[in-house]
C-alpha positions as CSV (number, residue, x, y, z in Angstrom):
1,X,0.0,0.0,0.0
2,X,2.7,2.6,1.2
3,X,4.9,1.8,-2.2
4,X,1.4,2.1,-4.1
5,X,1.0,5.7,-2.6
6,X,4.2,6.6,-3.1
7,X,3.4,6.1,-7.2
8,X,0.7,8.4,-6.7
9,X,2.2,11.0,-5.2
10,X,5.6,11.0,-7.3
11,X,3.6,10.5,-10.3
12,X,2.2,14.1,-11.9
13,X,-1.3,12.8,-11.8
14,X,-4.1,14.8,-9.9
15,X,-6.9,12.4,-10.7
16,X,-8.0,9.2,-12.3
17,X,-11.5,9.2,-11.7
18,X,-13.8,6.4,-14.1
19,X,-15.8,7.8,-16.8
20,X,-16.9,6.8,-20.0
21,X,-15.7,7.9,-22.9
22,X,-17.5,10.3,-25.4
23,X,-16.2,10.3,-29.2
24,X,-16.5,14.2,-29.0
25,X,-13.8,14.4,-25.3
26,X,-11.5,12.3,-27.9
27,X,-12.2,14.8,-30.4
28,X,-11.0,17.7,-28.4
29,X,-7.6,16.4,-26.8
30,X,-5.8,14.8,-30.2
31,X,-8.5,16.4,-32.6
32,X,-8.5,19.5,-33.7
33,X,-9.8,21.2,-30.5
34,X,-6.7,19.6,-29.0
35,X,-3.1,19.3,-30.4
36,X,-4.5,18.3,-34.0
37,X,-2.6,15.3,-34.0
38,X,-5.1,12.6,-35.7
39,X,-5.0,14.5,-38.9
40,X,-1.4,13.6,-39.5
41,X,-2.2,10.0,-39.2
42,X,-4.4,10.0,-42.2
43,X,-3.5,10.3,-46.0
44,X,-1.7,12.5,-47.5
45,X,0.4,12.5,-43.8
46,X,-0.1,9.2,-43.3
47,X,2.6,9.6,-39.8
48,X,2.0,7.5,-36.8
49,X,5.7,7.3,-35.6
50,X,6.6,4.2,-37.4
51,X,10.5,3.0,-36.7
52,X,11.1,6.1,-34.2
53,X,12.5,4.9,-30.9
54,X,10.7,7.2,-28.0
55,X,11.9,6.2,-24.2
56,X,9.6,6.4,-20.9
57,X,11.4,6.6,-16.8
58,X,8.7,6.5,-14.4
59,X,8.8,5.2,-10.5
60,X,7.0,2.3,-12.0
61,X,6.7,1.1,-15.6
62,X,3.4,0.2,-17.9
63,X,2.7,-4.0,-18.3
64,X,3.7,-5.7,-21.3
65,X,1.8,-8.3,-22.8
66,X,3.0,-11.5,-23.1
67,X,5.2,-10.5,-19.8
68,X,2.6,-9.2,-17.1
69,X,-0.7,-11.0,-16.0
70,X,-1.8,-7.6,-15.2
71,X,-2.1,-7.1,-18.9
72,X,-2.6,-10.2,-20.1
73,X,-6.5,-9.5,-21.8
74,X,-5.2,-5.7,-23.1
75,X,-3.5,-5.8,-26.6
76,X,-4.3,-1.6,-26.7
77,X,-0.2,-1.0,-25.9
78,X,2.8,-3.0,-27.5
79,X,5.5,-2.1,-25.5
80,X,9.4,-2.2,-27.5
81,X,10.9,-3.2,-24.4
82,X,10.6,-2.9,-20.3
83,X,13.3,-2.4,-18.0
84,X,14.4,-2.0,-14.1
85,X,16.5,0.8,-13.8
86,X,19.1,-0.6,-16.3
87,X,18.5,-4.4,-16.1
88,X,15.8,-6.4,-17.7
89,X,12.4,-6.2,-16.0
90,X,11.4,-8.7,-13.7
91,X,7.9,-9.8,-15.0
92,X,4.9,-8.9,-12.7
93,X,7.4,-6.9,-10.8
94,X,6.9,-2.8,-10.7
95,X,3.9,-2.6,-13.0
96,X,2.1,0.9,-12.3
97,X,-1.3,2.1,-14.1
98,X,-0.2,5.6,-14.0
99,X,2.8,4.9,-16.1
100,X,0.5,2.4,-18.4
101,X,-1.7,5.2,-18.5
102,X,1.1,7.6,-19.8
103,X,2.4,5.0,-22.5
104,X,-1.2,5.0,-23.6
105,X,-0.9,8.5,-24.2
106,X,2.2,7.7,-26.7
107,X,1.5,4.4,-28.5
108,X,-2.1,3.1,-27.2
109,X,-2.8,0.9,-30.9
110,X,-6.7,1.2,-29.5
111,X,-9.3,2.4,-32.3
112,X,-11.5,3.5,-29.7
113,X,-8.6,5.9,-27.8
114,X,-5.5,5.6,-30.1
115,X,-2.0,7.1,-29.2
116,X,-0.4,10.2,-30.5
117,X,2.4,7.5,-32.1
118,X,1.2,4.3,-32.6
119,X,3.8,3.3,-34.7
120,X,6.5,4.2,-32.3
121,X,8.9,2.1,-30.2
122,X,8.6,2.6,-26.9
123,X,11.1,1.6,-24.4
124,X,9.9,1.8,-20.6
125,X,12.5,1.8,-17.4
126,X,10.9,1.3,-13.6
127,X,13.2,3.3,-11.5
128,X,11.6,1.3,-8.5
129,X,10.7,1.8,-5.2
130,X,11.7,5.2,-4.1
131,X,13.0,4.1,-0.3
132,X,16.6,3.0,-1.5
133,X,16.4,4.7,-4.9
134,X,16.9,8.4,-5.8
135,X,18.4,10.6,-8.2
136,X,22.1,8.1,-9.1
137,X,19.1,5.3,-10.2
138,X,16.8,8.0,-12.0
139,X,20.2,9.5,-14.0
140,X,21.4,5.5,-14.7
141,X,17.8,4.8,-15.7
142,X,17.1,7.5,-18.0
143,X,20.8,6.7,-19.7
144,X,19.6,3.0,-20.3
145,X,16.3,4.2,-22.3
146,X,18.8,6.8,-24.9
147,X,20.8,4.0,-25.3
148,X,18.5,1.6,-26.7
149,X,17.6,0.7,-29.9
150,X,21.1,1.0,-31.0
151,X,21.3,4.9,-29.0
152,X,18.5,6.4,-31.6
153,X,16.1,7.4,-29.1
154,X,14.8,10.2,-30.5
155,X,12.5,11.5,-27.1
156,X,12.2,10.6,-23.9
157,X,9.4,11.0,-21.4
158,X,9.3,12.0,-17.5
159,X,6.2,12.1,-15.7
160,X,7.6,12.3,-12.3
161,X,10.1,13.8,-10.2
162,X,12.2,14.5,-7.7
163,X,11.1,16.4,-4.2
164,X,13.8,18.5,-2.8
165,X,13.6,17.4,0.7
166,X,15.0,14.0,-0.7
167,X,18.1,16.0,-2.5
168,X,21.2,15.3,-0.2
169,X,22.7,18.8,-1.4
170,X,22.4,21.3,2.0
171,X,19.6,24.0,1.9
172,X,19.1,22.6,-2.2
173,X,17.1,24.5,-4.4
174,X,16.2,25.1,-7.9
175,X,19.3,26.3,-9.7
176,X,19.5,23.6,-12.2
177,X,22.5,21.8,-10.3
178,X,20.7,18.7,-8.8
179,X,22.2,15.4,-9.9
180,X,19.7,14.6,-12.1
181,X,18.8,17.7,-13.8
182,X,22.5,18.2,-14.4
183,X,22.1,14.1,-15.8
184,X,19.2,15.3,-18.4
185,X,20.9,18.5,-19.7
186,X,24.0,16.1,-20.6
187,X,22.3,13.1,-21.6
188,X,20.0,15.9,-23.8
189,X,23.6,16.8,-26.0
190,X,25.1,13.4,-25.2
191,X,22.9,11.4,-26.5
192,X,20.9,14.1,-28.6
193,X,17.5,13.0,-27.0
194,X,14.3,15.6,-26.5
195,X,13.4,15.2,-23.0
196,X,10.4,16.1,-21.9
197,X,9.8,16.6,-18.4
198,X,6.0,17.0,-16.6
199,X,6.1,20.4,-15.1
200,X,5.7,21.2,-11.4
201,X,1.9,21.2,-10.1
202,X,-0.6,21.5,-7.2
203,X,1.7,23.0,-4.3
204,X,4.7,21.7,-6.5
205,X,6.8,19.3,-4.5
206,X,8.0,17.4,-7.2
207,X,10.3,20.2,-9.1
208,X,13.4,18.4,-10.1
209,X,14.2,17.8,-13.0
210,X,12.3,21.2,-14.2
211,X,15.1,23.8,-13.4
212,X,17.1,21.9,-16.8
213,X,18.2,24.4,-19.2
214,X,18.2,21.8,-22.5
215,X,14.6,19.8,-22.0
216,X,11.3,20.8,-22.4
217,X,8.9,21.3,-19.3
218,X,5.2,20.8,-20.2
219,X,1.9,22.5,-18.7
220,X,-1.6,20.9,-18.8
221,X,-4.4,23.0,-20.3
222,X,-8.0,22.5,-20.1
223,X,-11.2,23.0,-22.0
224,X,-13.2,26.1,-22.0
225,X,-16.3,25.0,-23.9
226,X,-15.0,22.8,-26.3
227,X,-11.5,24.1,-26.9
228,X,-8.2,23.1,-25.0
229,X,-6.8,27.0,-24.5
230,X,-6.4,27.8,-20.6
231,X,-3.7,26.6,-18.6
232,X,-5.2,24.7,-15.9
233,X,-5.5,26.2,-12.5
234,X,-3.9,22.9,-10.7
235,X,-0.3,24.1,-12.7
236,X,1.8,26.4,-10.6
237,X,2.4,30.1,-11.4
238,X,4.9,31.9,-12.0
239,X,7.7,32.9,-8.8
240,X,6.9,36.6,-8.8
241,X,3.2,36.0,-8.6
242,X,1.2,36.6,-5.2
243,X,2.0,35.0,-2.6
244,X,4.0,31.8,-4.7
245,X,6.7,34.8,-3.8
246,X,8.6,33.1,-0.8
247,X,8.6,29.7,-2.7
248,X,10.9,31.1,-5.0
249,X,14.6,28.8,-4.8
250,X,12.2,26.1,-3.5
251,X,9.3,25.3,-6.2
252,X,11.0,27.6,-9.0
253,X,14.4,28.4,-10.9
254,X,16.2,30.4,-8.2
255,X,17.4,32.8,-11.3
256,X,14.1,33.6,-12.7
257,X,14.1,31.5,-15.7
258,X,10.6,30.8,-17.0
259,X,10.0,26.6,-15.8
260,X,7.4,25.7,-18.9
261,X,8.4,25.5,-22.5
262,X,4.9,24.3,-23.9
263,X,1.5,23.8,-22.5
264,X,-0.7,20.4,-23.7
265,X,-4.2,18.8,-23.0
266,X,-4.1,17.6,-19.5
267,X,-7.6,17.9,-17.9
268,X,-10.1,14.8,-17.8
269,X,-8.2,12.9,-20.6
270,X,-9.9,9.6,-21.6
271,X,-7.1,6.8,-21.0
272,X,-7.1,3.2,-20.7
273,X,-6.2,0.6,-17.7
274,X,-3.4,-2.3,-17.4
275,X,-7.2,-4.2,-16.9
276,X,-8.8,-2.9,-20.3
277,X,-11.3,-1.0,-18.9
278,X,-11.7,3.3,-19.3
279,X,-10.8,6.5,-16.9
280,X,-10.5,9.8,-17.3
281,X,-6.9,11.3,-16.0
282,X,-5.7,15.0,-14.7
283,X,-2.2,16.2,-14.8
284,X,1.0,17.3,-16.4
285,X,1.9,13.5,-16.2
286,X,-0.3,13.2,-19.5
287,X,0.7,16.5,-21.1
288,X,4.2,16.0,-21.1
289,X,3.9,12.4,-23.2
290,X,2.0,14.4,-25.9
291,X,5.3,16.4,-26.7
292,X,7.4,13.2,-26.5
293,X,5.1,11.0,-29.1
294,X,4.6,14.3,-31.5
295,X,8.6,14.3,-31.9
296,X,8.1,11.2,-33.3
297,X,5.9,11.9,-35.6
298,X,8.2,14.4,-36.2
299,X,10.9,12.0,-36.9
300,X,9.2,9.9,-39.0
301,X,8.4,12.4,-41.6
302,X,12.6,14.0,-41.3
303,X,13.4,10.0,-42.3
304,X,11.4,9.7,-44.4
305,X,12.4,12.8,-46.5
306,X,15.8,12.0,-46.0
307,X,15.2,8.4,-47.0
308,X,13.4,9.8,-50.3
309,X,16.3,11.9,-50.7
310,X,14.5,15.4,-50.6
311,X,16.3,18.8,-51.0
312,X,16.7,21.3,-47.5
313,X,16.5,17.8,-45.5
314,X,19.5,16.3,-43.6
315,X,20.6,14.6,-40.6
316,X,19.9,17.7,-38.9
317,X,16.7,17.0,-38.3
318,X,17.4,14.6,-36.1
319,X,18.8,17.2,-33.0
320,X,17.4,17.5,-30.2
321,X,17.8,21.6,-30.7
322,X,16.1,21.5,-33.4
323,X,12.8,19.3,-32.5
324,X,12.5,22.0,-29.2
325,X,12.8,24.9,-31.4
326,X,10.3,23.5,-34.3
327,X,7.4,22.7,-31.1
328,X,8.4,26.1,-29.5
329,X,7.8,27.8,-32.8
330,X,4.7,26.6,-34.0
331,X,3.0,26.8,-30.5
332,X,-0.8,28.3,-30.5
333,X,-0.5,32.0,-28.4
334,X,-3.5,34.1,-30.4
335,X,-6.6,32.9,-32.4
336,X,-6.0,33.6,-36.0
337,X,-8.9,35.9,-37.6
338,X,-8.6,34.1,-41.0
339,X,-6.4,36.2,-43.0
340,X,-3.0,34.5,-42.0
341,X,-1.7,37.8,-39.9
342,X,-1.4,35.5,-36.7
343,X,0.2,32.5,-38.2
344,X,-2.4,30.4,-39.0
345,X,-2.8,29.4,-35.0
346,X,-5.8,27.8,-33.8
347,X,-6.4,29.1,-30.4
348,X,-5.7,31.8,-28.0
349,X,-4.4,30.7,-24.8
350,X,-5.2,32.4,-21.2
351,X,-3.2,31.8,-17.9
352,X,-4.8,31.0,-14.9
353,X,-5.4,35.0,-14.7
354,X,-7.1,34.9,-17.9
355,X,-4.7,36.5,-19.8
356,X,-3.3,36.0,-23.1
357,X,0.0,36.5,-24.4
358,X,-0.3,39.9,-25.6
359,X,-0.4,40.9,-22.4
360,X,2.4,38.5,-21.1
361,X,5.8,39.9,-19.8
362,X,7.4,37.5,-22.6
363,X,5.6,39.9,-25.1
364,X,6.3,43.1,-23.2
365,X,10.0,42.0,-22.0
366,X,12.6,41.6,-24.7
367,X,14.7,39.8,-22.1
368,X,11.8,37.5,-21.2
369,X,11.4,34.8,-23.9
370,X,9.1,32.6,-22.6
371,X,5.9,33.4,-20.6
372,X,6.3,31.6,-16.9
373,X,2.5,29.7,-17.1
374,X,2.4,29.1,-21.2
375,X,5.5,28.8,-22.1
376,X,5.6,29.8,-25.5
377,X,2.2,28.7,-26.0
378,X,-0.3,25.4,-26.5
379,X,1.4,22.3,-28.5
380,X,-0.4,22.5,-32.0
381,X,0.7,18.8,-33.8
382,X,-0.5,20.2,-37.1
383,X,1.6,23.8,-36.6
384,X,4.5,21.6,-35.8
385,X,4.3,19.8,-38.7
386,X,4.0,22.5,-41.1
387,X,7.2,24.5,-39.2
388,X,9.1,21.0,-40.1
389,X,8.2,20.5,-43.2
390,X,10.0,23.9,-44.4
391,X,12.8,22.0,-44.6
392,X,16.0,23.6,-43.4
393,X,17.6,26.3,-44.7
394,X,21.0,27.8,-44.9
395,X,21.7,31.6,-44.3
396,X,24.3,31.6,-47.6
397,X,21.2,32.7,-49.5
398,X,17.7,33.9,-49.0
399,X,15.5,31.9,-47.2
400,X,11.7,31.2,-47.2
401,X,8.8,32.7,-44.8
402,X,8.9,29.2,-43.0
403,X,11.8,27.0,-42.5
404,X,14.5,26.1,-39.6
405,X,18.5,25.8,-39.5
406,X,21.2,24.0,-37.5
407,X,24.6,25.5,-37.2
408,X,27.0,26.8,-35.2
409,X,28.0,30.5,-34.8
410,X,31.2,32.2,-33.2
411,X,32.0,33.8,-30.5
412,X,31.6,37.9,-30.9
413,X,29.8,36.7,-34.7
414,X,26.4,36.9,-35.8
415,X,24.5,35.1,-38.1
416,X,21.8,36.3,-40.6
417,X,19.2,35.1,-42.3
418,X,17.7,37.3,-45.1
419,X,13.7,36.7,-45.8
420,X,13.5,36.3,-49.4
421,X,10.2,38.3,-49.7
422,X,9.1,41.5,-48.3
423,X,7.2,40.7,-44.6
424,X,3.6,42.1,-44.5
425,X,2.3,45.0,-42.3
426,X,0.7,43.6,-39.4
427,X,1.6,40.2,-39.6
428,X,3.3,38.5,-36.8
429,X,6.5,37.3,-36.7
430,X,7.3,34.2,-34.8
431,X,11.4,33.2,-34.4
432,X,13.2,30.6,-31.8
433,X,16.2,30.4,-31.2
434,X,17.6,27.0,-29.1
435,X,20.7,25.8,-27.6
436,X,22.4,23.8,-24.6
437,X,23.8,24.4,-21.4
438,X,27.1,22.4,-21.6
439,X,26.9,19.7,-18.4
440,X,30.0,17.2,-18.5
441,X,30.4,14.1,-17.0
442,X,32.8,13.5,-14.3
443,X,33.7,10.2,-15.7
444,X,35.9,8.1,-13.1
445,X,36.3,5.1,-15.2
446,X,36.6,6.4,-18.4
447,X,33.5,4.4,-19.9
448,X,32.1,6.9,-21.6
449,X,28.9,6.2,-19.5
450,X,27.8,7.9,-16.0
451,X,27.8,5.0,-13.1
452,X,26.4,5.8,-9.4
453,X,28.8,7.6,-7.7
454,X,29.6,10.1,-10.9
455,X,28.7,13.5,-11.3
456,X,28.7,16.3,-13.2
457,X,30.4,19.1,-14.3
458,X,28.4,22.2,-15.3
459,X,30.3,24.6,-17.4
460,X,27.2,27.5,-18.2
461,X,25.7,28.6,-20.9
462,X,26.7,30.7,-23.5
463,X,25.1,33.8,-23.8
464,X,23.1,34.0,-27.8
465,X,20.6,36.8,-28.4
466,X,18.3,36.9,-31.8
467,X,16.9,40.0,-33.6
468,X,14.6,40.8,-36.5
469,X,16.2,43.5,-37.8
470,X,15.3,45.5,-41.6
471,X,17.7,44.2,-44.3
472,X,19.8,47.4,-44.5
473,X,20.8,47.1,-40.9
474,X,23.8,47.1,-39.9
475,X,24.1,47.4,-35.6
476,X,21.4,45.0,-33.7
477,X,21.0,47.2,-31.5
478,X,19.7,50.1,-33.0
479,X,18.7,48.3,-36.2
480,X,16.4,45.8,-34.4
481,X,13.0,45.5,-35.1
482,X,12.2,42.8,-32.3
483,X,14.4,41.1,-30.3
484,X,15.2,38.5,-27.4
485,X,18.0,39.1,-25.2
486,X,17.4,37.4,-22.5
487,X,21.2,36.4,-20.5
488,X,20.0,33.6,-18.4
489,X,18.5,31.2,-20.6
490,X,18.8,28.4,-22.9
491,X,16.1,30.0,-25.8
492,X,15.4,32.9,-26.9
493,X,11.9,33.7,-28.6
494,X,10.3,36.6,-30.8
495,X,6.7,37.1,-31.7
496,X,5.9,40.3,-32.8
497,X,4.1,42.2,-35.2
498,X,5.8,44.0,-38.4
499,X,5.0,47.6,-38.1
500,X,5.9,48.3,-42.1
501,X,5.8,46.1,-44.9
502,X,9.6,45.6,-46.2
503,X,12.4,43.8,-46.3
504,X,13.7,42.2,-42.9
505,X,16.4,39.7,-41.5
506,X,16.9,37.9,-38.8
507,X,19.9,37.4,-36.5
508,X,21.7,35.3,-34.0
509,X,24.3,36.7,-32.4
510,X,27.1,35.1,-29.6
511,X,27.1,37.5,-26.7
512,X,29.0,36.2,-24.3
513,X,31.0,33.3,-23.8
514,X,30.9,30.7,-20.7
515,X,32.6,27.8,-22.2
516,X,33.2,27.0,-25.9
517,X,34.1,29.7,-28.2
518,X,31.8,27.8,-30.6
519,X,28.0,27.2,-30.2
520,X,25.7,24.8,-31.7
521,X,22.0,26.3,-32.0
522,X,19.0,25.5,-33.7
523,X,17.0,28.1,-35.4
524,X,13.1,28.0,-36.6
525,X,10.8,31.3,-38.2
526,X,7.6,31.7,-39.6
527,X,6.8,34.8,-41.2
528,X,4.0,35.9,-43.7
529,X,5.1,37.8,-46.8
530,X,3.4,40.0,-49.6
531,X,2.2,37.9,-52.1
C-alpha cells in the first residue's frame, strides 16, 4: 500500500476518476480542439511514428503483454521493451497504471482511444521503489532508455520527479544543479535526445528535474467550452506571482528563468487501464507524453524525407535543438482571424489570470522569452508539422517565410538570415532560437557512461541573443526590429508584429562566452510575406 501511494504522489497525476468515454472528449484532446494530432495520421500524412524509438522513466513502468498478467487481456499498448532501472524487467514486478496510463498516451494501438504515435517504439524503465532509490538510479535509468535501440532514441518522457527534501545537497534549491537535472541537460547533448519533463503542479513538490536548461517542461491546459486554451488552475504560477513569492529557490528556478516551454491537453483525458477497462486522467503527467510521441511523428516524416532523398532535408533534423525549437515555434499564443496575420494558429491561450500572451511579460519583455505559465504557448501537432516540413535552410542565400537551421556560430559573430520576400504590415513574426547548457560528466572510469557515484560538471551557458532587424541594418541594436535578449537562458523567442511592410532579416548573435568559443543552435521562423 505505502509503495502504491508513493506512485501516486511522485507521479504528476491529480486524478484518475472512471468515466466513459464520449467520441466528442477524444475529439477535443488529439482532434483538432486539442493538439491536431489525428490528422497527421491520415492520407496524404499518413505519420504514426513508425521506426522512431521514443523512451519512458517513471517510478514504476506500464505492463507488457506477453510479460505481465496484469495485462494479459489488453492488446491496446505494444511495449518495444521494459526495464528495471538498467537491467531487464522482472515480470509482474513494478507494473504501475499511471505509467500504463502515460504509454497509452504515446503508442495506445486502440481504435476507440489511439496514441499520439502508434507506430513508435517505446522503451519503458521502472526506477523502483523510491525508499533505496533516488536521483544516481533515475540518471542510470534514464541513460539506459537513450541508449536503446542501437542509442537512436529520439524522445524521452518523464512524468515524475524529484522532491527537494530527498536531494542530499544542504539547503538545495532550484538552480539547475541537482544530480539529475545536471544528468538530463548532458544526456540531452550526449545522447541528442528531446526530453520532456511534466512540469511542477498543485503545491509543486516534485520540481526536479524542471530547473534543466536543454529539456522541455510541459503544462496541462483545459477545455473552455470545447477548446483546450487555458492553462489549468492545478499548474503552478509563475515565482513573482502573489504569494507563490517566498517559494521562490524552493518550487521555482532560483534565477528567474521561465519553468514551462509548452502547455498540452491535460484535464479529464480519456485513458485506458493495465485491466482494459476506461478513466479519465488529470495532470502534467499526460501532457508532457504528448510532446514526446509528437517528436516522433516528427521524426518519422525527417526519415522519411531523407530516405526519399528530398532537398533542404538532412541529418539535422534529427537534433534535439532542433525538435524544441520547431514545437516552441509553431505553438498556439493568439486565435488567427482568417487572413493569416497571426500565423495560421488555432487558439488563443489564457493563464490561470485569464490573460493571453499579448499581455504576457514575454511579449512586453525583450529579455523574457518565454511566458512563466504558457510557455511559448499550447502544442499544435498540425503547426509543428507545417514548421518542419519547411525544410532547413542555410543563411548563404535567402531563405523562405517558413523553414528552420542547424549550425554553429562564433563567439563575438552573428549570423543572418535574409527573408527572401518583403514581410507584411501587421503580420506577426514568430522566431526561436535554441541551444544547450554544456553539463559534463565526471567520468571516473573512463567508460564513456555515468555510473552511481559520478557527477557532473556544469560549465554554463553561453550567452546568444536573436533580432529581426530591416535588411539594411547594420548594428542589432539600434537596427532591431524585435528582439530576445534574454542572458539567463537556454532559448530565446520573438513574436511580434511587423509595423511596415519591407524587407527584414533575422539574426543570431554570440554574446558572451561561458565555455566554448563555438555554439551549436538551432533556429526555426515563420513569417508571412506580400504575395
Amino acid at each position: 500500500m505505502t509503495k502504491k501511494l508513493t506512485w501516486i504522489i511522485w507521479g504528476l497525476s491529480a486524478s484518475c476518476l472512471s468515466a466513459p468515454v464520449i467520441a466528442s472528449v477524444l475529439e477535443s484532446a488529439l482532434g483538432t480542439n486539442g493538439i491536431d494530432a489525428l490528422k497527421l495520421h491520415q492520407a496524404p500524412y499518413n505519420l504514426i511514428g513508425r521506426k522512431i524509438a521514443i523512451g519512458q522513466v517513471e517510478i514504476g513502468r506500464p505492463g507488457m503483454f506477453g510479460w505481465d498478467k496484469a495485462v494479459s487481456k489488453n492488446r491496446a499498448i505494444s511495449l518495444a521493451a521494459v526495464f528495471l532501472r538498467n537491467g531487464p524487467a522482472k515480470s509482474n514486478s513494478g507494473v504501475d497504471a499511471h505509467a500504463y496510463n502515460v504509454a497509452g498516451v504515446m503508442v495506445s494501438r486502440d481504435k476507440a482511444l489511439p496514441g499520439i504515435a502508434p507506430g513508435a517504439r517505446l522503451y519503458s524503465s521502472a526506477v523502483g521503489s523510491t525508499k533505496n532509490m533516488g536521483q544516481p538510479e533515475e540518471c542510470l535509468s534514464a541513460q539506459h532508455i537513450a541508449l536503446q535501440n542501437s542509442g537512436d532514441v529520439r524522445a524521452i518522457n518523464f512524468s515524475f520527479g524529484e522532491p527537494l527534501s530527498r536531494d542530499p545537497r544542504p539547503e538545495a534549491t532550484l538552480d539547475g544543479n541537482a544530480l539529475l537535472t545536471l544528468c538530463i541537460d548532458w544526456s540531452s547533448r550526449v545522447h541528442d535526445v528531446v526530453y520532456a519533463i511534466a512540469g511542477n503542479q498543485g503545491k509543486g513538490g516534485i520540481p526536479i528535474p524542471t530547473d534543466n536548461f536543454n529539456a522541455m517542461n510541459v503544462a496541462f491546459s483545459s477545455r473552455r467550452g470545447r477548446v483546450f486554451n487555458k492553462v489549468d488552475v492545478a499548474n503552478l504560477a509563475g515565482a513573482n506571482q502573489g504569494a507563490t513569492r517566498r517559494l521562490a529557490g524552493k518550487e521555482f528556478n532560483l534565477d528567474g528563468r521561465p519553468a514551462i516551454s509548452l502547455v498540452a491537453p491535460g484535464n479529464n483525458i480519456p485513458l485506458i487501464n493495465p485491466d482494459g477497462k476506461l478513466k479519465k486522467v488529470t495532470g502534467t503527467s499526460f501532457a508532457a507524453p504528448q510532446v514526446t510521441a509528437t517528436v516522433a511523428l516528427l521524426q518519422e516524416l525527417a526519415d522519411r524525407q531523407m530516405r526519399t532523398k528530398q532537398p533542404h532535408w538532412s541529418i539535422d533534423s534529427r537534433r534535439h535543438q532542433v525538435m524544441k525549437a520547431v514545437l516552441l515555434n509553431s505553438g498556439d499564443k493568439i486565435l488567427d482571424s482568417g487572413d493569416g496575420l497571426r500565423l495560421g494558429m488555432t487558439r488563443t491561450l489564457i493563464d490561470k489570470q485569464n490573460q493571453n500572451w499579448l499581455d504576457s511579460d514575454a511579449y512586453k519583455d525583450p529579455k523574457i522569452p518565454l511566458d512563466a505559465q504558457m510557455g511559448a504557448g499550447h502544442l499544435n501537432v498540425f503547426r509543428a508539422y507545417q514548421q518542419f516540413n519547411a525544410g532547413q535552410w542555410q543563411p548563404s542565400s535567402a531563405v523562405p517565410a517558413i523553414g528552420w537551421d542547424y549550425r554553429t556560430v562564433n563567439l563575438g559573430a552573428s549570423v543572418d538570415y535574409i527573408l527572401a520576400k518583403p514581410l507584411k504590415q501587421g503580420s506577426f513574426v514568430a522566431v526561436t532560437l535554441s541551444w544547450d547548457r554544456l553539463v559534463e560528466l565526471n567520468d571516473k572510469n573512463q567508460n564513456q557512461q555515468y555510473d552511481v557515484g559520478e557527477n557532473f560538471r556544469d560549465r554554463g551557458l553561453n550567452n546568444l541573443d536573436l533580432y529581426l532587424v530591416k535588411t539594411d541594418a547594420q548594428n542589432s541594436d539600434t537596427g532591431a526590429v524585435c528582439s530576445s535578449i534574454s542572458q539567463i537562458d537556454s532559448v530565446e523567442h520573438i513574436f511580434c508584429p511587423v509595423a511596415a511592410t519591407g524587407n527584414y532579416k533575422i539574426r543570431v548573435q554570440f554574446r558572451q562566452k561561458f565555455n566554448e568559443a563555438a555554439q551549436p543552435y538551432s533556429l526555426a521562423w515563420w513569417s508571412v510575406p506580400i504575395n
